[in-house]
C-alpha positions in Angstrom: 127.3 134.8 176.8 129.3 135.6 180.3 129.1 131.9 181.1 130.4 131.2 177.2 133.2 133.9 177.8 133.8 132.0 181.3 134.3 128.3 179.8 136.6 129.3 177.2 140.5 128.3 177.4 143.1 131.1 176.5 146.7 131.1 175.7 148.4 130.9 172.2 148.2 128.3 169.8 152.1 127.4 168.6 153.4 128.6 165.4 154.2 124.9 164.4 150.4 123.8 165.7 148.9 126.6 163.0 151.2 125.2 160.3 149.5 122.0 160.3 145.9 123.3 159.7 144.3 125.1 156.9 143.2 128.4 158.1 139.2 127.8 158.4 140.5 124.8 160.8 142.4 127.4 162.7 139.5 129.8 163.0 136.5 127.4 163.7 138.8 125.7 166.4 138.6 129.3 168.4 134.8 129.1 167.3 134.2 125.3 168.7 136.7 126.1 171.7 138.9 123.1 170.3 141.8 126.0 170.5 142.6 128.8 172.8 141.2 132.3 172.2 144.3 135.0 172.6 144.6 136.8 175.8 143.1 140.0 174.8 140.0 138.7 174.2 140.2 137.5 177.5 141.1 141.2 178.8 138.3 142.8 176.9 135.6 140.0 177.0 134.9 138.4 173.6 134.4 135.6 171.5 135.0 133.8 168.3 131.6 132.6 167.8 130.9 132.1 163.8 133.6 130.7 161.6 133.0 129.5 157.7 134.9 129.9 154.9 135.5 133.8 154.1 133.3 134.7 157.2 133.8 135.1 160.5 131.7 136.5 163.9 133.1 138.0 167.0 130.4 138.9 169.8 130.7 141.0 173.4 128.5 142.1 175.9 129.9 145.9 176.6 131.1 146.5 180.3 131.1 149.7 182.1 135.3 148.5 182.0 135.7 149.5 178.4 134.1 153.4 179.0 136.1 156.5 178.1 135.7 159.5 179.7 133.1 160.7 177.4 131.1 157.7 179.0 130.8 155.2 175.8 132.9 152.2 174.9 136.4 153.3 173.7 136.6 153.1 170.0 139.5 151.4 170.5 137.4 148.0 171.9 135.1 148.3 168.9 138.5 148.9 166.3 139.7 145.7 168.3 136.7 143.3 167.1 136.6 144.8 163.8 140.4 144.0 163.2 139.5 140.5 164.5 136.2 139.4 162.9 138.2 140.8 159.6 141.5 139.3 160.1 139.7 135.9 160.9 137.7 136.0 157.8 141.1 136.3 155.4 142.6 133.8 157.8 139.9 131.0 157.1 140.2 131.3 153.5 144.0 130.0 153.9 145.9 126.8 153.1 148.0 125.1 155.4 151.1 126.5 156.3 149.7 130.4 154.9 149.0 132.9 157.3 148.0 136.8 157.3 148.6 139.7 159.2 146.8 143.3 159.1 148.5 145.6 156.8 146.2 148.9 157.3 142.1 149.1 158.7 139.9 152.1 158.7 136.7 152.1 161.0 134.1 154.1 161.4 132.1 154.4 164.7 128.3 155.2 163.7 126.7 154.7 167.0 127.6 155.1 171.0 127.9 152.0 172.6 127.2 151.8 176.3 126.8 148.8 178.3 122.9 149.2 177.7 123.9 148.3 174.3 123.7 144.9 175.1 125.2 142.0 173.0 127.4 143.2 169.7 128.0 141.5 166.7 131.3 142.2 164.4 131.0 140.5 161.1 133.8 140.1 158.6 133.8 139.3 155.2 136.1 138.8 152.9 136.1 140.7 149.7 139.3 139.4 147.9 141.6 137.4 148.8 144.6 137.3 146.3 148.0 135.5 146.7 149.4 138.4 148.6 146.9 140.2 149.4 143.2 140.0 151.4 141.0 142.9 151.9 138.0 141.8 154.1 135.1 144.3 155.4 133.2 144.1 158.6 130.0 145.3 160.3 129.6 145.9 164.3 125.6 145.3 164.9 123.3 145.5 167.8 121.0 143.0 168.9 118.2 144.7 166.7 120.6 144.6 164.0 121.2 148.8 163.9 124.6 149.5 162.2 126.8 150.5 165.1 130.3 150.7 163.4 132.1 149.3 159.8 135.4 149.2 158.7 137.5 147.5 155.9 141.1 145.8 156.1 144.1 144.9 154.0 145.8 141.7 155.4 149.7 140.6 154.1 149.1 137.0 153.4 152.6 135.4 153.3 
């Protein structure tokens, strides 16, 4: 995964760029590296790794960089690929010229993560996506597949 994180190109993909795909071609092209992932998942080390219609994956391998003082991985990094893996999944339900942004999220932390947690999984899904509005839920998984955090998210489709 490091070396996957290492290969990747970031930087922003143009407003008039995203117009001229469909939202799924957006999302699988920061999947398939064909785009640039944003900057902060540069900062904080992750990856677009799953993208198909309505679903998308985001996976990161903890660093001892992302402890608070309590000595686990700030909720803050785990509220960060939750708002991502759910935001993406509305996003690749879109047509061209559509996009989304997050209106409101609620997480829930279940588990510490530590960098002995290994590889994490965020999973979003979408649960409805109306005209104006897209409500996605996501999982954050271990590599043994324990629960580690969930939230849900309303996205402004406009």
């Amino acid at each position: 995964m490091p070396d996957r994180i290492a290969s990747k190109n970031y930087g922003t993909v143009t407003a008039d760029r995203r117009q001229e795909m469909t939202g799924l071609e957006f999302v699988q092209g920061l999947a398939d590296g064909t785009l640039p992932l944003n900057m902060i998942a540069q900062t904080l080390g992750y990856d677009v790794t799953e993208a198909v219609s309505g679903r998308v994956v985001v996976t990161a391998v903890p660093t001892a960089a992302l402890l608070n003082p309590a000595g686990t991985v700030h909720g803050g990094f785990t509220a960060t690929l939750l708002d991502s893996c759910m935001g993406l999944a509305v996003q690749s339900t879109l047509e061209k010229g559509v996009s989304q942004t997050t209106l409101e999220f609620k997480i829930s932390l279940v588990r510490p993560i530590t960098p002995e947690t290994g590889l994490i999984k965020a999973e979003g899904v979408v649960l409805n996506r109306g005209r104006r509005i897209g409500t996605a839920e996501g999982r954050v998984t271990d590599d043994k597949g324990r629960l580690l955090a969930h939230g849900t998210t309303t996205c402004l489709i406009f």
